[in-house]
DOLO-419946 format. One record per atom (N, C-alpha, C): residue in three letters; x, z, y. Coordinates in steps of 0.2 Angstrom, whole numbers, padded with zeros to 4 digits, always signed. Each point is the difference from the previous one (the first is absolute). Layout:
<sites>
ALAXZY
...
</sites>
This chain:
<sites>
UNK-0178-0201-0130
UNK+0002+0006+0002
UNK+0000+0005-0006
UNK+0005+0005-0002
UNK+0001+0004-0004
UNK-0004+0008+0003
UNK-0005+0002-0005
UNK-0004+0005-0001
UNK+0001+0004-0002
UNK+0001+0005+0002
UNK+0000+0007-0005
UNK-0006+0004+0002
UNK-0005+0002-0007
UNK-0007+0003+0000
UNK+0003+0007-0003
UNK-0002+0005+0002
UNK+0000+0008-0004
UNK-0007+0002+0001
UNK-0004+0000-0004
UNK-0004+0004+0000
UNK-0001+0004-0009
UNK-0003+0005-0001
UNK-0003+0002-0007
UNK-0005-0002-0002
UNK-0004-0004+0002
UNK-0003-0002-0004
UNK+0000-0009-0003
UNK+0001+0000-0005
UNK+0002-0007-0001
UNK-0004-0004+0003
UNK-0008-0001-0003
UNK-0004-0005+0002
UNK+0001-0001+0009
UNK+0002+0005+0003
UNK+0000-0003+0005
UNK+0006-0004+0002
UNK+0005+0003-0003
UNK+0006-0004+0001
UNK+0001-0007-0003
UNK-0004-0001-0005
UNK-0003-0007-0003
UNK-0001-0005+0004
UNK-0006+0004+0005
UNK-0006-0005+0001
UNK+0003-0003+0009
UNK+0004+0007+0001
UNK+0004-0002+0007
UNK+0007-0006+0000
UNK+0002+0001-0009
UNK+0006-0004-0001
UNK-0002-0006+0000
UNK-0005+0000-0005
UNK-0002-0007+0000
UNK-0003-0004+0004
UNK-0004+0001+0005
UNK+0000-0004+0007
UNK+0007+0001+0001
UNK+0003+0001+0003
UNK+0006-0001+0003
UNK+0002-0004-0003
UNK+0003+0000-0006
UNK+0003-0004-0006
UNK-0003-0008+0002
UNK-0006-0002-0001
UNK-0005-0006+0000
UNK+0001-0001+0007
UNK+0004+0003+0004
UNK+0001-0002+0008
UNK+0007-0003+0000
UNK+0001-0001-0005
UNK+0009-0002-0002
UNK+0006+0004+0003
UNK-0003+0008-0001
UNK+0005+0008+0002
UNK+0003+0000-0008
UNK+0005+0002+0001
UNK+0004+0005-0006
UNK-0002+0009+0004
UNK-0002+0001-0008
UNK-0003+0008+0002
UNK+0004+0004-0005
UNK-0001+0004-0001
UNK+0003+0005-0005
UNK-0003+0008+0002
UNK-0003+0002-0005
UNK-0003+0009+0001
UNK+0002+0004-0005
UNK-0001+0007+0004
UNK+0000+0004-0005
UNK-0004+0005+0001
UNK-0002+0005-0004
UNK-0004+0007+0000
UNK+0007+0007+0000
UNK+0003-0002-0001
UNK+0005+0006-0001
UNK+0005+0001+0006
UNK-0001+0004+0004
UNK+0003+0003+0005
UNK+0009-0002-0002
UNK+0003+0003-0005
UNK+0007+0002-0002
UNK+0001-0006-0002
UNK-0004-0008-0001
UNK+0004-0005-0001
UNK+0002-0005+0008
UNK-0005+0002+0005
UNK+0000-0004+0005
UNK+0006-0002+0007
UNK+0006+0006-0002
UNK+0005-0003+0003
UNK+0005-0006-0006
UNK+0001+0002-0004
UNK+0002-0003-0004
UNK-0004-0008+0001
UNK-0005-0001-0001
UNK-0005-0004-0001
UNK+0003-0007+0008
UNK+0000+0007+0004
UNK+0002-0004+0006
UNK+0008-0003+0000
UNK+0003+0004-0003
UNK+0009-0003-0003
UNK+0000-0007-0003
UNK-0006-0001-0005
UNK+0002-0005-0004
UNK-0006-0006+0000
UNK-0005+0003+0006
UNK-0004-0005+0004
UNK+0002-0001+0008
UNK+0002+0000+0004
UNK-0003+0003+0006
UNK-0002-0005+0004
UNK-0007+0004+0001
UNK-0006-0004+0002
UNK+0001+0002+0008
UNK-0003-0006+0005
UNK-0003-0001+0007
UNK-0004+0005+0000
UNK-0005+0004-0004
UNK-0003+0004+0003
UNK-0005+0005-0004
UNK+0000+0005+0000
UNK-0001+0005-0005
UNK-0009+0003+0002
UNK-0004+0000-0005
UNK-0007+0002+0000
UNK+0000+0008-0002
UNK-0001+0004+0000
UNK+0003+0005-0002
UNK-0010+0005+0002
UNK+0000+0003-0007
UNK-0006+0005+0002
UNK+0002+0006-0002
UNK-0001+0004+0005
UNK+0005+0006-0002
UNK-0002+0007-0003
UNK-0006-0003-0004
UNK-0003+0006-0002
UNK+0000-0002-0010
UNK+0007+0003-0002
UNK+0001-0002-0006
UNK+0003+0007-0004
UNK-0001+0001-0005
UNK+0003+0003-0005
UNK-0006+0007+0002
UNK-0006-0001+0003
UNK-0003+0006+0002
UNK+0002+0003+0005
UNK+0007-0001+0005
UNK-0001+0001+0006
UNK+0003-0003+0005
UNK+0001+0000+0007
UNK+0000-0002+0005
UNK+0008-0002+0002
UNK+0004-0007+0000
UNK+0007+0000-0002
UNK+0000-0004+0007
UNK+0001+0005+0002
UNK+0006+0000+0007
UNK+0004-0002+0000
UNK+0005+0004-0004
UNK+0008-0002-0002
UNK-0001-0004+0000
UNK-0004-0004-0004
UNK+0002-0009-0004
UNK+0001-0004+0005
UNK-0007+0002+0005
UNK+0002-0006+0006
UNK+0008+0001+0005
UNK+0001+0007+0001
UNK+0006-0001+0003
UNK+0006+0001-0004
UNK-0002+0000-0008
UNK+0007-0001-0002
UNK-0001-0010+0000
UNK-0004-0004-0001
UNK+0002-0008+0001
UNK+0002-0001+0007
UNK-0002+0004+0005
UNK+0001-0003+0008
UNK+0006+0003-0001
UNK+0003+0006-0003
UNK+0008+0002+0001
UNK+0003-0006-0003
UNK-0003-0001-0007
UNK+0006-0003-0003
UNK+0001-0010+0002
UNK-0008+0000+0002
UNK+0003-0009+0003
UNK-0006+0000+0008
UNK+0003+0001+0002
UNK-0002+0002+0007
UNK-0004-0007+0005
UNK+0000-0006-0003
UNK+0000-0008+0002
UNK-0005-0001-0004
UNK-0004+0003-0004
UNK-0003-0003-0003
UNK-0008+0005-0001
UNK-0005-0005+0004
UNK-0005+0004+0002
UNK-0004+0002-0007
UNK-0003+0007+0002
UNK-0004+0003-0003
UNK-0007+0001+0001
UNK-0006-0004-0002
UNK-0007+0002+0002
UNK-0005+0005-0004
UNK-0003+0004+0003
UNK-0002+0005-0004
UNK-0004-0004-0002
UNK-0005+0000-0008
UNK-0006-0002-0002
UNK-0002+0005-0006
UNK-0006+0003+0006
UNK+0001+0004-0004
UNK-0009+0005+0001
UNK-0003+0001-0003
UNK-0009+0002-0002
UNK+0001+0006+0005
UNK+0004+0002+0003
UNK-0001+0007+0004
UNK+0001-0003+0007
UNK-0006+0002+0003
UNK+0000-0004+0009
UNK+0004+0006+0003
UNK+0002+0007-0004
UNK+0002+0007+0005
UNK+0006-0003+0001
UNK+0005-0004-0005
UNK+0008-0002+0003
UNK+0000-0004+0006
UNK-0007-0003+0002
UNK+0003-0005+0007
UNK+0001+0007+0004
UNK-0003+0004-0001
UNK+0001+0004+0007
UNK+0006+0008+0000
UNK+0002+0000-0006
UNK+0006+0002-0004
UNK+0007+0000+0007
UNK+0001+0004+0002
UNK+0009+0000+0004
UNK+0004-0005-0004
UNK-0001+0002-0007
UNK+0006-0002-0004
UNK+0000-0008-0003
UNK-0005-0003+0004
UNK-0005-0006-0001
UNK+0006-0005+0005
UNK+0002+0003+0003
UNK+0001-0006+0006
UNK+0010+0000-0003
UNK+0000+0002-0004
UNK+0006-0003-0003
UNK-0002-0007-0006
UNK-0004-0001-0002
UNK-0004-0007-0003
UNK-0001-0005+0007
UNK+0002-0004-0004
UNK-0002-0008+0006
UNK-0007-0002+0000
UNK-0003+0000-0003
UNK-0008+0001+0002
UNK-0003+0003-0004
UNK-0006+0001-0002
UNK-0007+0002-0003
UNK-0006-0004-0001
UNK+0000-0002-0008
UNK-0006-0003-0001
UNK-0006+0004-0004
UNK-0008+0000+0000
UNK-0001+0007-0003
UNK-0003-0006-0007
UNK+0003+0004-0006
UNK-0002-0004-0007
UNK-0007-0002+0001
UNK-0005+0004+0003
UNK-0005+0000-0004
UNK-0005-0005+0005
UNK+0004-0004+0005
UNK-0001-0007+0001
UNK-0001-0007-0003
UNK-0003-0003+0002
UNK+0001-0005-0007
UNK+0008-0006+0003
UNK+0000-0002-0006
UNK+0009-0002-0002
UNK+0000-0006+0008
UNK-0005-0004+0004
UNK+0000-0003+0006
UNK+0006+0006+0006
UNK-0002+0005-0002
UNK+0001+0006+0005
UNK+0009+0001+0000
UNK+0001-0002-0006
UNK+0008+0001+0001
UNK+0003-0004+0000
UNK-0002-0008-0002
UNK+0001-0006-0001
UNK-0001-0001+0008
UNK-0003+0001+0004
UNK+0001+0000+0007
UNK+0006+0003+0003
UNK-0001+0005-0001
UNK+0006+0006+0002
UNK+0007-0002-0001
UNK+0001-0003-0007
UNK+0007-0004-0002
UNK+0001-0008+0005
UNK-0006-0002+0000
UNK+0002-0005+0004
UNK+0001+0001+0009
UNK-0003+0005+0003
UNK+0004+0001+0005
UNK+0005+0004+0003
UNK+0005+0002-0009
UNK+0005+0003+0000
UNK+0005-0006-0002
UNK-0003-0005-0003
UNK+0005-0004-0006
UNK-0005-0007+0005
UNK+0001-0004+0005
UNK-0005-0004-0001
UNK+0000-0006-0003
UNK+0006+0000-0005
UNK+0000-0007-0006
UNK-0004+0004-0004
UNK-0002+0003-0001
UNK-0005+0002-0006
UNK-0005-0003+0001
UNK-0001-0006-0009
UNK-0006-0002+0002
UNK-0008+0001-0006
UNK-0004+0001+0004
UNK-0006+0002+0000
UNK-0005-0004-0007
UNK-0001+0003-0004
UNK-0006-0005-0006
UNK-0006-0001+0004
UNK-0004-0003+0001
UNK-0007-0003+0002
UNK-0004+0007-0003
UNK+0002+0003-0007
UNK-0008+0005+0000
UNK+0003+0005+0001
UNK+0008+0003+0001
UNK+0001+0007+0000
UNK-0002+0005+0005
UNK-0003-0006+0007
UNK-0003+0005+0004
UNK-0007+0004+0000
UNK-0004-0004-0007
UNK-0005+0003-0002
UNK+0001+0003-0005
UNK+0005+0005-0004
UNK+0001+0002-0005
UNK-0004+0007+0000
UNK+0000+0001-0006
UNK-0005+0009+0000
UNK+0005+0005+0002
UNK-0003+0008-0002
UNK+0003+0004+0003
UNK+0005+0002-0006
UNK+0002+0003+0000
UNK+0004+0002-0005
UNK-0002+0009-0004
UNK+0001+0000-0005
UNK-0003+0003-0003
UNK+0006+0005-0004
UNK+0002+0008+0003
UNK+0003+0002-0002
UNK-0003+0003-0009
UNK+0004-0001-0004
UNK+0001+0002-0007
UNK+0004+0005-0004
UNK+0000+0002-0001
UNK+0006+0006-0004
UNK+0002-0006-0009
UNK+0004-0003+0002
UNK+0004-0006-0004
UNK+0006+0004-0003
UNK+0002-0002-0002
UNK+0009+0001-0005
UNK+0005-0004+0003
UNK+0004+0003+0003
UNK+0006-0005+0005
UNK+0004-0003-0007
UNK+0003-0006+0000
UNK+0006-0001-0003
UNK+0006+0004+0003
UNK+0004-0001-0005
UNK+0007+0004+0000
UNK+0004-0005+0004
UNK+0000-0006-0002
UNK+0004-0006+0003
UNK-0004-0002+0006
UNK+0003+0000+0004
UNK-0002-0005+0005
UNK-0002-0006-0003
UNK-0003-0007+0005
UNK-0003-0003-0003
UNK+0002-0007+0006
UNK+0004-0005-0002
UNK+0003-0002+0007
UNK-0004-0009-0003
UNK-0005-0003+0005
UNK-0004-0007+0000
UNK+0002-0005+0002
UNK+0000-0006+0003
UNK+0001-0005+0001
UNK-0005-0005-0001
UNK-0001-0003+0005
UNK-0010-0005-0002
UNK+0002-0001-0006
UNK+0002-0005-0004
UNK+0001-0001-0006
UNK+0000+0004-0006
UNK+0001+0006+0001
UNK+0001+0004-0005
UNK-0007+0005-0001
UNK-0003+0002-0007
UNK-0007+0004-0001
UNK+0002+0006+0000
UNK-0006+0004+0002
UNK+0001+0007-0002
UNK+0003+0001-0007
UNK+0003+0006+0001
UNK+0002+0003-0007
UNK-0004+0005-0003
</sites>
């Protein structure tokens, strides 16, 4: 399955890509708002992780400029703020997972979205995630099992 992760903080976007990756997912993320349609031009992924509390506020747009411009290809919110599940503008996202879950929690959720998605033996006991104020890359960053972080 092809992944697309958006979130700003990198380490989380690491630590999400890499399980997935070890699960033999091709992923590819970004921290930058203004790269992520593009991103989806010259990736386009089964399905989009999107947290939408980035650049210091709250991007709406972003979720429904991806739903305008590729309408087939689901959006799940992940994302440290529980106010969005209850958000009007929430129910334009295909579902909601709250980050601050442990990585079981969405690794679930993906498989009863996706149910060929298959499951590592520890990820259901993985820790919680830990928001950081990190430095995004400017490039995207696209994995493959075989390939190491950059």
């Amino acid at each position: 399955m092809r992944i697309v992760i958006v979130d700003e903080y990198e380490k989380v976007r690491r630590f999400v890509a890499d399980e997935l990756t070890n699960l033999g997912h091709t992923v590819n993320d970004t921290g930058e708002p203004s790269e992520i349609l593009g991103l989806m031009n010259e990736f386009p992924p089964d399905v989009v992780l999107l947290d939408l509390f980035l650049e210091k506020r709250h991007r709406w747009d972003l979720l429904h400029e991806i739903k305008k411009r590729v309408p087939g290809v689901p959006v799940v919110l992940f994302t440290g703020y529980e106010g969005y599940k209850h958000d009007p503008r929430a129910s334009e996202a295909d579902g909601f997972v709250l980050k601050s879950s442990s990585l079981g929690s969405l690794l679930e959720y993906l498989d009863g979205y996706f149910p060929d998605l298959q499951r590592s033996s520890d990820a259901r006991t993985m820790g919680r995630f830990a928001k950081k104020n990190v430095s995004t890359r400017s490039v995207p960053n696209q994995r493959t099992k075989s390939e190491p972080f950059r």
